[in-house]
N, CA, C and O atoms as CSV, one atom per row, in Angstrom:
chain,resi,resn,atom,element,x,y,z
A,1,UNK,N,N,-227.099,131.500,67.004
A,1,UNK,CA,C,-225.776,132.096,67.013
A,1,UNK,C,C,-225.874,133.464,66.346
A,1,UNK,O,O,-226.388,133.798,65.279
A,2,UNK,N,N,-225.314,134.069,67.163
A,2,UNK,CA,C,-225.404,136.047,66.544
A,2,UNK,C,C,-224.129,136.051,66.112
A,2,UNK,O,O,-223.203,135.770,66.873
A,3,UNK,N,N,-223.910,136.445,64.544
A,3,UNK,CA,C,-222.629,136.785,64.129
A,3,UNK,C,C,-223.078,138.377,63.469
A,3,UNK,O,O,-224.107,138.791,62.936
A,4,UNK,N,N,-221.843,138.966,63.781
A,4,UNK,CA,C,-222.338,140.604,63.082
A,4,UNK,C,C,-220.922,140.725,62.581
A,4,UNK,O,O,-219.831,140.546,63.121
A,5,UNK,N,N,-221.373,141.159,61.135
A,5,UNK,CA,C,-220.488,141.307,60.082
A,5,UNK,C,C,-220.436,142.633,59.641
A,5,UNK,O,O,-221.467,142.975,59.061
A,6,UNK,N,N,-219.217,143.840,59.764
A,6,UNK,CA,C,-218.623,144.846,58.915
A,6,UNK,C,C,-218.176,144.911,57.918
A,6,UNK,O,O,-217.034,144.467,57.804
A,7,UNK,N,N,-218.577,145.254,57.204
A,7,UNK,CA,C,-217.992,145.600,55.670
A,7,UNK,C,C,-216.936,146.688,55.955
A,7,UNK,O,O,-216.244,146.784,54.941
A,8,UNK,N,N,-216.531,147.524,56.879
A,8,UNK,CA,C,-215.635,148.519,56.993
A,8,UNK,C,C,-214.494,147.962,57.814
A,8,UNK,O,O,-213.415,148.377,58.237
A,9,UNK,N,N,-215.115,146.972,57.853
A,9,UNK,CA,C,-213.591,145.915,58.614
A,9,UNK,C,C,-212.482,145.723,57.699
A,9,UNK,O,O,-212.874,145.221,56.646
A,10,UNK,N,N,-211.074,145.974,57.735
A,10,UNK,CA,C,-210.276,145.663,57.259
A,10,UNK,C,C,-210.131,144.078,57.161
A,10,UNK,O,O,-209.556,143.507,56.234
A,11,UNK,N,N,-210.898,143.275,58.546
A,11,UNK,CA,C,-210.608,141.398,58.377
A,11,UNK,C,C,-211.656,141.151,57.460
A,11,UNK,O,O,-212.704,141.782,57.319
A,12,UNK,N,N,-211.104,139.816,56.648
A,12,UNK,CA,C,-212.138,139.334,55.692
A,12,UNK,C,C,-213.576,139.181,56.458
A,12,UNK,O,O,-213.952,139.026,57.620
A,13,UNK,N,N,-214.055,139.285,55.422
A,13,UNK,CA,C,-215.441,138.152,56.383
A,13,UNK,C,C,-215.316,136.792,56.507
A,13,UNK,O,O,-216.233,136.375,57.215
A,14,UNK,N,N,-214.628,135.963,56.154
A,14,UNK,CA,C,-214.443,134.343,56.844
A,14,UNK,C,C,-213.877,134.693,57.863
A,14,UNK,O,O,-214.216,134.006,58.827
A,15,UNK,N,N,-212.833,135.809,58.186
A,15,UNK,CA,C,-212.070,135.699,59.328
A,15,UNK,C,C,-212.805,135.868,60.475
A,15,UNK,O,O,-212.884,135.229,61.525
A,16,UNK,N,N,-213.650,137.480,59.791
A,16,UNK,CA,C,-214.693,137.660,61.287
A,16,UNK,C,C,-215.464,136.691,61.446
A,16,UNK,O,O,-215.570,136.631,62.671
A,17,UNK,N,N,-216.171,135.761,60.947
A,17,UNK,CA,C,-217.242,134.812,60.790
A,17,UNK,C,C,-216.322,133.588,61.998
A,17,UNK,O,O,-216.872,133.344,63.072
A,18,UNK,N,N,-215.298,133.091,61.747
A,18,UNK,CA,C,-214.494,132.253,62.356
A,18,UNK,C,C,-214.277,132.824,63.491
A,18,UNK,O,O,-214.591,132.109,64.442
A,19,UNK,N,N,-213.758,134.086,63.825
A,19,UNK,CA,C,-212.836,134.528,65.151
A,19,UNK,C,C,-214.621,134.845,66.197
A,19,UNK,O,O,-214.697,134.751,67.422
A,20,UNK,N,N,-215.773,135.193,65.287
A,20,UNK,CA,C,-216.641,135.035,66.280
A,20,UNK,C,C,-217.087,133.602,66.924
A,20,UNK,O,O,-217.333,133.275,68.085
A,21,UNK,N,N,-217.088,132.884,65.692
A,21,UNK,CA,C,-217.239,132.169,66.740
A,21,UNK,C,C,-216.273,131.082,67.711
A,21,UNK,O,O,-216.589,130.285,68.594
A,22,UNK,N,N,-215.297,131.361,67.260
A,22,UNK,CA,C,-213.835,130.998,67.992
A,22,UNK,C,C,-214.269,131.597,69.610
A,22,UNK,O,O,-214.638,131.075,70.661
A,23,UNK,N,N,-214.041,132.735,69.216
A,23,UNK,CA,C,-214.572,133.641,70.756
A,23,UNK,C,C,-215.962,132.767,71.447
A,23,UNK,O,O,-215.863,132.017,72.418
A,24,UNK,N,N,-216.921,132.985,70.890
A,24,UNK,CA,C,-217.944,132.132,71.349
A,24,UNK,C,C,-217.727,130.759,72.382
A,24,UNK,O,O,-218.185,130.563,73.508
A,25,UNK,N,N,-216.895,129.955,71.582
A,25,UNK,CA,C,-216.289,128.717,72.078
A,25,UNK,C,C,-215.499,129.200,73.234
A,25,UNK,O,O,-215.834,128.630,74.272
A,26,UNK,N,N,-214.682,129.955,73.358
A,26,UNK,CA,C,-213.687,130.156,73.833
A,26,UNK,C,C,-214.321,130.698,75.554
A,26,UNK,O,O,-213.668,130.349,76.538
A,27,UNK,N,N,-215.597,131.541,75.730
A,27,UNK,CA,C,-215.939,132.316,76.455
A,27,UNK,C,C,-216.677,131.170,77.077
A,27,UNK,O,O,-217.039,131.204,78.253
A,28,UNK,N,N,-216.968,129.822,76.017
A,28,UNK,CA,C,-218.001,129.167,76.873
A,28,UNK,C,C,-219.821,129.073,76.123
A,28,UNK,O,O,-220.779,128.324,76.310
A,29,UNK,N,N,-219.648,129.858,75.550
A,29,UNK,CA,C,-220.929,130.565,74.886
A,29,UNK,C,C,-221.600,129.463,74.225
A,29,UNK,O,O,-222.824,129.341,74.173
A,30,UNK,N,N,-220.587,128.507,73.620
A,30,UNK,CA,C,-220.601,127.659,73.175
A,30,UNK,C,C,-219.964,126.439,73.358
A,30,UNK,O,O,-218.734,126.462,73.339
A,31,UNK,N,N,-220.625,125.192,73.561
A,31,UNK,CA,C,-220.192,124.270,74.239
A,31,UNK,C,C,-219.738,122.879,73.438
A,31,UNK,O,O,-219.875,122.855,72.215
A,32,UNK,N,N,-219.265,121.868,74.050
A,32,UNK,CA,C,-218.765,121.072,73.489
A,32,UNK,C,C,-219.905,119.995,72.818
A,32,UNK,O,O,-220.696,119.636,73.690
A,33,UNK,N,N,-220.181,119.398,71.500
A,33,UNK,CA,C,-221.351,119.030,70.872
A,33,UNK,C,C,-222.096,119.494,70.180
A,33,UNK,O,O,-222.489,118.936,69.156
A,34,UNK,N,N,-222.589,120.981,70.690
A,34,UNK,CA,C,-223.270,121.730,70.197
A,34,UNK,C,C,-222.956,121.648,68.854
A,34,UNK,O,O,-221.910,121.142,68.446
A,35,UNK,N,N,-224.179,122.327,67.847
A,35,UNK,CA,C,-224.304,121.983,66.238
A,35,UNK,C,C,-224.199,123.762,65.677
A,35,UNK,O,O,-224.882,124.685,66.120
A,36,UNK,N,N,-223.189,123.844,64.651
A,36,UNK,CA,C,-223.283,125.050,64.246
A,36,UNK,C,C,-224.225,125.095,63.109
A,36,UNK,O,O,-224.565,124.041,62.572
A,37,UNK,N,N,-224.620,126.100,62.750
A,37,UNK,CA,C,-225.649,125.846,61.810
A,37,UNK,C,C,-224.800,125.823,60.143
A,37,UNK,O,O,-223.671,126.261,59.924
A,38,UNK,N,N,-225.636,125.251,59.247
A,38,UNK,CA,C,-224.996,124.626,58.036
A,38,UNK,C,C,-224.362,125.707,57.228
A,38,UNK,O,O,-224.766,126.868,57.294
A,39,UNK,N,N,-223.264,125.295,56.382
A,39,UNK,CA,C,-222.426,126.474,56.150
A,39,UNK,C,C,-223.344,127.266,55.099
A,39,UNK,O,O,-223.193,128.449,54.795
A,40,UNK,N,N,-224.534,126.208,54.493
A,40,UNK,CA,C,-225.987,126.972,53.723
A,40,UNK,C,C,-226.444,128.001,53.953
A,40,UNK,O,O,-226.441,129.104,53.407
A,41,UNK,N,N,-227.049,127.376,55.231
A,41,UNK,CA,C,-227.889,127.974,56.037
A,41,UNK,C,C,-227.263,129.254,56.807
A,41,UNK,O,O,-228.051,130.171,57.036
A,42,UNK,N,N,-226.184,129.372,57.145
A,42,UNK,CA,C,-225.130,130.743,57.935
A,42,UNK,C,C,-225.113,131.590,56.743
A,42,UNK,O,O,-225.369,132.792,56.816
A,43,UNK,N,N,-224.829,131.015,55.676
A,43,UNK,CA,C,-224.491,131.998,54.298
A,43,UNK,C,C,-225.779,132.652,53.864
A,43,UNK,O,O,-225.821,133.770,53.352
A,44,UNK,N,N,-226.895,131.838,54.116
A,44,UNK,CA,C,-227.920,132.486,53.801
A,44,UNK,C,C,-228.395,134.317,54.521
A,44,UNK,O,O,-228.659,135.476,54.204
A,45,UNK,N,N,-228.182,133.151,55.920
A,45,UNK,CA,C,-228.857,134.214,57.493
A,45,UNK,C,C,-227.665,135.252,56.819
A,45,UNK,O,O,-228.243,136.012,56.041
A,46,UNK,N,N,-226.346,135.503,56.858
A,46,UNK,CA,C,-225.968,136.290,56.899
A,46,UNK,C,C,-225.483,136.820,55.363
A,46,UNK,O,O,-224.516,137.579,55.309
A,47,UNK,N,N,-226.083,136.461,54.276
A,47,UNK,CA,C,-226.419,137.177,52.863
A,47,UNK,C,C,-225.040,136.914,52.330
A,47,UNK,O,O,-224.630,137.688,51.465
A,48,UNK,N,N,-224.163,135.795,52.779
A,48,UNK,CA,C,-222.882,136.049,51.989
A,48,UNK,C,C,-222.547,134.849,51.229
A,48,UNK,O,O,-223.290,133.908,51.504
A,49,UNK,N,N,-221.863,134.658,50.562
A,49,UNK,CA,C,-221.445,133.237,49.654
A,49,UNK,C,C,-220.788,132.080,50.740
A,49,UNK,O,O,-220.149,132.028,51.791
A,50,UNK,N,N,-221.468,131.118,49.624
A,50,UNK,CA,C,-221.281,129.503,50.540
A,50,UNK,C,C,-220.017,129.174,50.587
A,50,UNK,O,O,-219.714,128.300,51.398
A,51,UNK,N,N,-218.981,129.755,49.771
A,51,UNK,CA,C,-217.674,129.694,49.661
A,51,UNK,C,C,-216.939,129.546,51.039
A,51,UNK,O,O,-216.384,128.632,51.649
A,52,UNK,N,N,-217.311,131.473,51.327
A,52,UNK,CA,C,-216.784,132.696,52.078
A,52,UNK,C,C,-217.240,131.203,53.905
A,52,UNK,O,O,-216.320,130.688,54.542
A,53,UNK,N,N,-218.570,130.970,54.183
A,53,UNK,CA,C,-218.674,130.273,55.220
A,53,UNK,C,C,-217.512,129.013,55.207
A,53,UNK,O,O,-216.684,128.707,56.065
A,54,UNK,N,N,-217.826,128.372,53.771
A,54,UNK,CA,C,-217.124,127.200,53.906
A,54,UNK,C,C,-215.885,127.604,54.353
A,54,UNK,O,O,-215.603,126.789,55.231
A,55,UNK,N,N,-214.856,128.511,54.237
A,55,UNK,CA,C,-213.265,129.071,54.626
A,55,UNK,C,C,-213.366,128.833,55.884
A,55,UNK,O,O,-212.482,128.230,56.493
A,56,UNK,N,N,-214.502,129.291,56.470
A,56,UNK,CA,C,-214.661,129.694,57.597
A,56,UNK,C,C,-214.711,128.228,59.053
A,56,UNK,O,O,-214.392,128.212,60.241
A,57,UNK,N,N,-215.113,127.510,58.375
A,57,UNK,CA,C,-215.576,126.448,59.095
A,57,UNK,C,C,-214.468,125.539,58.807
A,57,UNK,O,O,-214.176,124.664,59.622
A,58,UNK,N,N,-213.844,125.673,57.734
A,58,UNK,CA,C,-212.505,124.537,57.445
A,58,UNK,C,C,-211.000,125.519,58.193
A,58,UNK,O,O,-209.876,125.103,58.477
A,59,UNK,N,N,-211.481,126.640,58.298
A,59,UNK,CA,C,-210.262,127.158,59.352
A,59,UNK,C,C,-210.182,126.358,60.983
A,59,UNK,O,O,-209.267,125.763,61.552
A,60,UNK,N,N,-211.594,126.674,61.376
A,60,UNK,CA,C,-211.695,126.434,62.198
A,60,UNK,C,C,-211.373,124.968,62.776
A,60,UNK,O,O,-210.691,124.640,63.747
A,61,UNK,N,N,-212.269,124.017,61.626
A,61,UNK,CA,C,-211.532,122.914,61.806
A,61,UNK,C,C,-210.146,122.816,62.107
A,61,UNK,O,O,-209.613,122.468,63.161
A,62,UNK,N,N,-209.536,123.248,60.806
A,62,UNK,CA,C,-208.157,122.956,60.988
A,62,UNK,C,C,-207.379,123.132,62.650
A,62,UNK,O,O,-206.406,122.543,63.121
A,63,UNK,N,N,-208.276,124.193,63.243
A,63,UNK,CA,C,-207.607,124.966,64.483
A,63,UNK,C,C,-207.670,123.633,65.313
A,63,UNK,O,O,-206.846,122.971,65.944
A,64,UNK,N,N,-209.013,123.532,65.032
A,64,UNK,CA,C,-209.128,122.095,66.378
A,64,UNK,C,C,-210.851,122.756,67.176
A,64,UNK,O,O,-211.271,122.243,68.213
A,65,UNK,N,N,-211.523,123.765,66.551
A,65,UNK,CA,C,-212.394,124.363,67.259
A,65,UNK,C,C,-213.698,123.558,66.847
A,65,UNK,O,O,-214.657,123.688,67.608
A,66,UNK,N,N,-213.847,122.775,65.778
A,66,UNK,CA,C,-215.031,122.514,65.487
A,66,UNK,C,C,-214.570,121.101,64.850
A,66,UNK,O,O,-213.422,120.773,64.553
A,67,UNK,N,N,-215.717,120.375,64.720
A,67,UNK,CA,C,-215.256,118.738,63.957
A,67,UNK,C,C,-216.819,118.868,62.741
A,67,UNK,O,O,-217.856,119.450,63.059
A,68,UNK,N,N,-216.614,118.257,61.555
A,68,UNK,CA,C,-217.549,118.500,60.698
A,68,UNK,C,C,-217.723,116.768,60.120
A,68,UNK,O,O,-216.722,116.202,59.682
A,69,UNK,N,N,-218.685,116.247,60.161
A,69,UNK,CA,C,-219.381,115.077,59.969
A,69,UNK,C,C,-219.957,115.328,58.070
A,69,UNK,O,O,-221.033,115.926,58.081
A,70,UNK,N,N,-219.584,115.080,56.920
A,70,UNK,CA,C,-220.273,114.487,56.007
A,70,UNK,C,C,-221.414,113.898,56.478
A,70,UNK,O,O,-221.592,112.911,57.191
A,71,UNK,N,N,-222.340,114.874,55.824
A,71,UNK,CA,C,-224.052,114.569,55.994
A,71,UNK,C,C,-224.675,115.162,57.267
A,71,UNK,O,O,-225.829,115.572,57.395
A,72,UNK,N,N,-223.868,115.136,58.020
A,72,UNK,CA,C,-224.671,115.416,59.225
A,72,UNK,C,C,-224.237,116.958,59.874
A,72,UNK,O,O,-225.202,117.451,60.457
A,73,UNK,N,N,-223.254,117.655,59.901
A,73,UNK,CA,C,-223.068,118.848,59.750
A,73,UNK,C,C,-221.837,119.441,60.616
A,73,UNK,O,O,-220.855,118.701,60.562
A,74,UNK,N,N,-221.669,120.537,61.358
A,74,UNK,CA,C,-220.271,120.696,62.064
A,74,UNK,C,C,-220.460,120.793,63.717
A,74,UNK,O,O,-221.659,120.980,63.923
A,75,UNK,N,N,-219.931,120.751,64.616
A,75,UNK,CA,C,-220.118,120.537,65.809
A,75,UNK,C,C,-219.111,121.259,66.496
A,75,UNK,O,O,-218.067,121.474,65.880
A,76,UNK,N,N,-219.281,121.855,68.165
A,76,UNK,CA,C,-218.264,122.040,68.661
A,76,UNK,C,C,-217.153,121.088,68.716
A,76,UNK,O,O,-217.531,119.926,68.869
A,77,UNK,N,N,-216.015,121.242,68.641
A,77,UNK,CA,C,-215.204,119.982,69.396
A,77,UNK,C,C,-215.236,120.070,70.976
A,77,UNK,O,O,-215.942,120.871,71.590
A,78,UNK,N,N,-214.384,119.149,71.559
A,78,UNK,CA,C,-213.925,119.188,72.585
A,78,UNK,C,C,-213.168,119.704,72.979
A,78,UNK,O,O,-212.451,119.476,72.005
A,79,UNK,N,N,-212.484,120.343,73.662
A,79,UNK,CA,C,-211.434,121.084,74.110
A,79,UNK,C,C,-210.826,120.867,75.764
A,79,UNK,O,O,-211.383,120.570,76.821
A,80,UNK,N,N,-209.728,121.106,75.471
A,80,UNK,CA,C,-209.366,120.410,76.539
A,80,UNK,C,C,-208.909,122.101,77.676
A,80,UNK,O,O,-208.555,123.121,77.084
A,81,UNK,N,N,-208.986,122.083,78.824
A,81,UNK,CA,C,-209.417,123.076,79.589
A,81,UNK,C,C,-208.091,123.717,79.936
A,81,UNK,O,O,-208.147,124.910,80.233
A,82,UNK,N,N,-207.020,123.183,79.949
A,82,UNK,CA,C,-205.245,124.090,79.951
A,82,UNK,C,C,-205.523,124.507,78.951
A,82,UNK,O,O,-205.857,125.692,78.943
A,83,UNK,N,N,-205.520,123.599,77.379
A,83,UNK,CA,C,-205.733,125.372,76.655
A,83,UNK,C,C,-206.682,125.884,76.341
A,83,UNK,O,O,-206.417,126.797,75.559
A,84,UNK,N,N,-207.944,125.769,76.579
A,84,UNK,CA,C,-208.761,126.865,76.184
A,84,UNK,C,C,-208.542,127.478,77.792
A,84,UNK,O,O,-209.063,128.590,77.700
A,85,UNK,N,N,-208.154,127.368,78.908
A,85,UNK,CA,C,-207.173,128.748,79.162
A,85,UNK,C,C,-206.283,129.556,78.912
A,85,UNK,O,O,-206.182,130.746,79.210
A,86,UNK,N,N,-205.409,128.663,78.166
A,86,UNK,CA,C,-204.270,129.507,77.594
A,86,UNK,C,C,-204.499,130.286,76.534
A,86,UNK,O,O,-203.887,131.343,76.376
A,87,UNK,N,N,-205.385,129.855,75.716
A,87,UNK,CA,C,-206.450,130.569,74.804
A,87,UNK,C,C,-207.175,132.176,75.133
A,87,UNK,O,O,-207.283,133.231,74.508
A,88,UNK,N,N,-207.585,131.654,76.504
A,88,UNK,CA,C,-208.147,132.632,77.208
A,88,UNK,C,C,-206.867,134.253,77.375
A,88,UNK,O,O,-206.907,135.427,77.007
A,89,UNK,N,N,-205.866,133.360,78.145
A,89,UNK,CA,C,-205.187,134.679,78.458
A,89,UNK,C,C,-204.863,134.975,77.302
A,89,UNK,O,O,-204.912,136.192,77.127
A,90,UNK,N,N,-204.407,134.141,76.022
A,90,UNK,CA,C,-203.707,134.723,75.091
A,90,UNK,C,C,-204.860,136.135,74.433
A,90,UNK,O,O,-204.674,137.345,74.300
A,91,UNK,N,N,-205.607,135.566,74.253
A,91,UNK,CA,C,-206.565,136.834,73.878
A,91,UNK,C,C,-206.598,138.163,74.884
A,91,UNK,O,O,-206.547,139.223,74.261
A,92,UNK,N,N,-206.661,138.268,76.110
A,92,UNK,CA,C,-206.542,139.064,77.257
A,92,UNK,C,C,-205.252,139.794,77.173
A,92,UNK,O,O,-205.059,140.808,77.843
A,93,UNK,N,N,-204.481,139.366,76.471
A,93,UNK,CA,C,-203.170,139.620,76.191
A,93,UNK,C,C,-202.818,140.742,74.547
A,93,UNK,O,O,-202.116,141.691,74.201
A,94,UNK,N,N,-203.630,140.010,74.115
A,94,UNK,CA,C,-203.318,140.785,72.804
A,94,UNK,C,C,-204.208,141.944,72.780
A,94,UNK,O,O,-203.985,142.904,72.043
A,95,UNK,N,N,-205.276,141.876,73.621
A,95,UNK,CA,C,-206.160,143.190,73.916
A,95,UNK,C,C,-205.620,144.274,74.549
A,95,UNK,O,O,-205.781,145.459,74.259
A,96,UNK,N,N,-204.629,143.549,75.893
A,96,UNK,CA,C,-203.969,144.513,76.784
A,96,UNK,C,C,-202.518,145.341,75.760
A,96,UNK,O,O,-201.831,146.270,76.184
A,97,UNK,N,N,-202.406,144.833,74.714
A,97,UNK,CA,C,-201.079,145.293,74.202
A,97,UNK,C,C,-201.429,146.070,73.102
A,97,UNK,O,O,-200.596,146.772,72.529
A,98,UNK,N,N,-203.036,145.977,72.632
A,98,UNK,CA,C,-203.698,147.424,71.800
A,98,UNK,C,C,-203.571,148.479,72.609
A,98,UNK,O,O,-203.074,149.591,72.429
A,99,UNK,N,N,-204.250,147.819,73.810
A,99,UNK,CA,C,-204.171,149.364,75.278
A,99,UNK,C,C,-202.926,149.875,75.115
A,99,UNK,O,O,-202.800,150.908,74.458
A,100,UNK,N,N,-202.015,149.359,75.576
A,100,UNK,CA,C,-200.645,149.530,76.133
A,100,UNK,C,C,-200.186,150.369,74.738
A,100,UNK,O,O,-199.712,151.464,75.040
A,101,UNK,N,N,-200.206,150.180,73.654
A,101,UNK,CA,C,-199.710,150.544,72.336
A,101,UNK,C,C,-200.844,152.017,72.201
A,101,UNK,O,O,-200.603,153.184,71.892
A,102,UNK,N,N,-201.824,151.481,72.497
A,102,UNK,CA,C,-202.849,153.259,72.648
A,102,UNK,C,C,-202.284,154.213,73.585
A,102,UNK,O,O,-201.690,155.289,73.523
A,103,UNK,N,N,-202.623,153.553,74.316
A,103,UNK,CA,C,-201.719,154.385,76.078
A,103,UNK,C,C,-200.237,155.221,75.602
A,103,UNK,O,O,-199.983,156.387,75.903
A,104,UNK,N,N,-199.344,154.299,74.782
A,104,UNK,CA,C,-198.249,155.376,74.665
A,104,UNK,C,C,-198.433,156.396,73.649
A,104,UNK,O,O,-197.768,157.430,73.601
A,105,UNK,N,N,-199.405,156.057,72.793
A,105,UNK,CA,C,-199.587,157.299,71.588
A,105,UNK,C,C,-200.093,158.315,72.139
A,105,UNK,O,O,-200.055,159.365,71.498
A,106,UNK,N,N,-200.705,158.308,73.466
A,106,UNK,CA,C,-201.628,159.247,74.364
A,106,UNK,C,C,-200.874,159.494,75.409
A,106,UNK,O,O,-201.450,160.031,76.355
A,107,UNK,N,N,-199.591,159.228,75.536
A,107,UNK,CA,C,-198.332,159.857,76.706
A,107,UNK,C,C,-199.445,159.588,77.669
A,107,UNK,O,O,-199.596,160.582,78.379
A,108,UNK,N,N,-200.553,158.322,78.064
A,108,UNK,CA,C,-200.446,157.982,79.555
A,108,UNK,C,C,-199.563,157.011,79.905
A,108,UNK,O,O,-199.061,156.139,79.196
A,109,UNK,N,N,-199.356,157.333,81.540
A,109,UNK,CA,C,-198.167,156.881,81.640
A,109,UNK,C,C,-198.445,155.225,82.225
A,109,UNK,O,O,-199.484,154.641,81.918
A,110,UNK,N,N,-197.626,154.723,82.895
A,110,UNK,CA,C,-197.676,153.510,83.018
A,110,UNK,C,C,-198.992,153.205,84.777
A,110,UNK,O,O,-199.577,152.249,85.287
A,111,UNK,N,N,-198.871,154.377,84.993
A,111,UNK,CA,C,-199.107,154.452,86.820
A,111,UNK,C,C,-201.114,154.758,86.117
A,111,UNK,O,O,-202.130,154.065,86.170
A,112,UNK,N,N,-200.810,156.076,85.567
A,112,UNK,CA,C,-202.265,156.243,84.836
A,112,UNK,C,C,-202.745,155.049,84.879
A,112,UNK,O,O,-203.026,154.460,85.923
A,113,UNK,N,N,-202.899,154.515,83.526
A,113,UNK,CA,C,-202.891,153.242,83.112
A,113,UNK,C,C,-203.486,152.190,84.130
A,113,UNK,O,O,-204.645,151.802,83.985
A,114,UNK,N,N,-202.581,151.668,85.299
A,114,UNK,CA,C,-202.576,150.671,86.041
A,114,UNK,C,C,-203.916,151.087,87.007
A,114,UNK,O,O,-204.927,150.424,87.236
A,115,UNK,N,N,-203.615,152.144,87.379
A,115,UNK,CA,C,-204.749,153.135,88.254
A,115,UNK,C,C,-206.669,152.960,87.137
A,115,UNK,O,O,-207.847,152.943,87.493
A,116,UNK,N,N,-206.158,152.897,86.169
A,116,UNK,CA,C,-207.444,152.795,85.136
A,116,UNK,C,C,-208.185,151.616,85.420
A,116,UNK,O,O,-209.339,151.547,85.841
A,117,UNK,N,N,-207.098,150.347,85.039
A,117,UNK,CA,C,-207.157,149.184,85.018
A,117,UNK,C,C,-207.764,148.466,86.123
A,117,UNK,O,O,-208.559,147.540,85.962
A,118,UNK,N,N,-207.306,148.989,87.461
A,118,UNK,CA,C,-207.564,148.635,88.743
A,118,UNK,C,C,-208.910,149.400,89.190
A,118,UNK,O,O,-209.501,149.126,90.234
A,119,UNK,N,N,-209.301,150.333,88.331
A,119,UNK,CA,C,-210.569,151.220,88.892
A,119,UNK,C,C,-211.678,150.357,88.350
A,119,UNK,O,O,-212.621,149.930,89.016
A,120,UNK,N,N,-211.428,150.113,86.853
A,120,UNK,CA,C,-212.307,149.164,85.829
A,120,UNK,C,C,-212.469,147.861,86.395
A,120,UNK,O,O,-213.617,147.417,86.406
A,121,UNK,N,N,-211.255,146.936,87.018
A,121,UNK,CA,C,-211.168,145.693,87.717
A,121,UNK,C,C,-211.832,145.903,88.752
A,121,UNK,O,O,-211.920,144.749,89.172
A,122,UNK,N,N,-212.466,146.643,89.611
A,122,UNK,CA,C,-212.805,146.741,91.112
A,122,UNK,C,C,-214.723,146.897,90.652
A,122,UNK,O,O,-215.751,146.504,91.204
A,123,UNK,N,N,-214.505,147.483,89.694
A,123,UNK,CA,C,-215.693,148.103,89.342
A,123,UNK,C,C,-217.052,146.546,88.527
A,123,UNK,O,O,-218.245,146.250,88.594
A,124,UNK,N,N,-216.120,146.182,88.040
A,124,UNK,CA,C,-216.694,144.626,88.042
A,124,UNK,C,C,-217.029,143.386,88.105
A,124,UNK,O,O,-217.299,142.426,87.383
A,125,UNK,N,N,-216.865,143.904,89.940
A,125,UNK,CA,C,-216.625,143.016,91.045
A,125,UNK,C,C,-218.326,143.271,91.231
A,125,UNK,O,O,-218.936,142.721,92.148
């Protein structure tokens, strides 16, 4: 698992640590069973406190993204496929409304924009 961590990030690092691999799950990247590596062992690879992982992995739990076994370690969960679509668009969504919120600070207009969108959509076909 590749997690890459900013220090010039305004999000904590449990958050980025979690939302990567939230995303991960989410894209597929990561599957249902699969074993994340120990909140030790992540804290190590990535030089940060066992704390800061542990947040990270009990968020996630909480979400419903991962299930964690005493002794034996944390796992994908299962997920059920309406929402990790709805999951899907919701993210597709909150990306398109950075655009949309960029786009008006930059007076492009709505036609621009759509014309962008549809050049980029065709293009990775």
């Amino acid at each position: 698992m590749n997690i890459l961590l900013s220090n010039a990030s305004q999000e904590p690092i449990y958050a980025q640590i979690k939302n990567q691999i939230k995303q991960s799950i989410l894209r597929g990247e990561l599957a249902e069973g699969d074993p994340l590596p120990s909140m030790r062992k992540l804290a190590k690879e990535l030089q940060i406190s066992v704390i800061t992982t542990k947040r990270a992995y009990e968020e996630l739990e909480r979400d419903g993204f991962i299930i964690s076994y005493v002794g034996k370690g944390s796992f994908v969960a299962g997920q059920n496929t309406d929402l990790i679509q709805e999951r899907r668009l919701q993210m597709v969504e909150q990306s398109l409304a950075e655009i949309v919120k960029e786009s008006k600070n930059l007076d492009i207009s709505l036609q621009q924009l759509q014309e962008i969108l549809a050049m980029l959509y065709e293009e990775e076909e």
